[in-house]
C-alpha positions in Angstrom: -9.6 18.1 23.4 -9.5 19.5 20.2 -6.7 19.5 17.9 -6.9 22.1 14.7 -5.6 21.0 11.5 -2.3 20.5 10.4 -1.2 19.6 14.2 1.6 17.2 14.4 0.3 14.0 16.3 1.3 10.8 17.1 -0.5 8.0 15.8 0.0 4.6 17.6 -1.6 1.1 16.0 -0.9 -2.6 16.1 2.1 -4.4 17.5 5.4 -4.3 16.8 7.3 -7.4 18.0 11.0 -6.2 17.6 10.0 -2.9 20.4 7.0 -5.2 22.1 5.2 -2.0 21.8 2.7 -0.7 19.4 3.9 1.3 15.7 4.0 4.3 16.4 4.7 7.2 13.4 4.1 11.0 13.0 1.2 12.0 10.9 -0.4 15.8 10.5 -3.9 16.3 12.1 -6.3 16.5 8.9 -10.4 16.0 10.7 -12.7 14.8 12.7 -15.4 12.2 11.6 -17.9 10.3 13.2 -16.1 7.3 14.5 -12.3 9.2 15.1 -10.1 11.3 13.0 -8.2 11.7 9.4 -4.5 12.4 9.4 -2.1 12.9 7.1 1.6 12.5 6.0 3.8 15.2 6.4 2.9 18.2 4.0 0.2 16.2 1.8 -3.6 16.6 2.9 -5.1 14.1 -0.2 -6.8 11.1 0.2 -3.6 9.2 -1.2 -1.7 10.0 1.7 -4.2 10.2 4.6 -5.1 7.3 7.3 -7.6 7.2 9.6 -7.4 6.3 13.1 -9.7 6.5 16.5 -9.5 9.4 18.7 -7.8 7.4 21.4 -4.9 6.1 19.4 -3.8 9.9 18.6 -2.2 12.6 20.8 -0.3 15.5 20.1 3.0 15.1 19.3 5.5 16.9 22.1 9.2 18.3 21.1 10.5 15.0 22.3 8.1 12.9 19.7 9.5 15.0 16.6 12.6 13.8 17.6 12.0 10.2 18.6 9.5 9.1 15.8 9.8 8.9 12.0 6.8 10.4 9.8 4.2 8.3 8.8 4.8 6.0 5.8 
């Protein structure tokens, strides 16, 4: 699957104990790289503001997402 820049995904990493379930946050799409992707906060695409995750810990967000999850912090 490819997902173009600027794409609203979900990002999902480590553990949260309050939910038992993994973090979970919107981010924007930013790039591929070699060992996953770059994403960044809502309307910023610098360095400052990006994260980096693998491949399988991002998927598009739906309609329901935007509304369920917070944007990345």
């Amino acid at each position: 699957m490819k997902i173009k820049p600027g794409t609203p995904v979900v990002a999902t990493y480590g553990h949260n104990e309050v939910t038992n379930e993994p973090f979970k946050f919107l981010y924007e799409f930013g790039y591929y790289t070699d060992h996953g992707c770059v994403v960044y906060l809502q309307g910023e695409c610098n360095m400052q503001d990006s994260h980096a995750f693998k491949l399988d810990n991002v998927q598009v967000a739906t309609k329901e997402d935007l509304e369920r999850y917070f944007w990345g912090n």
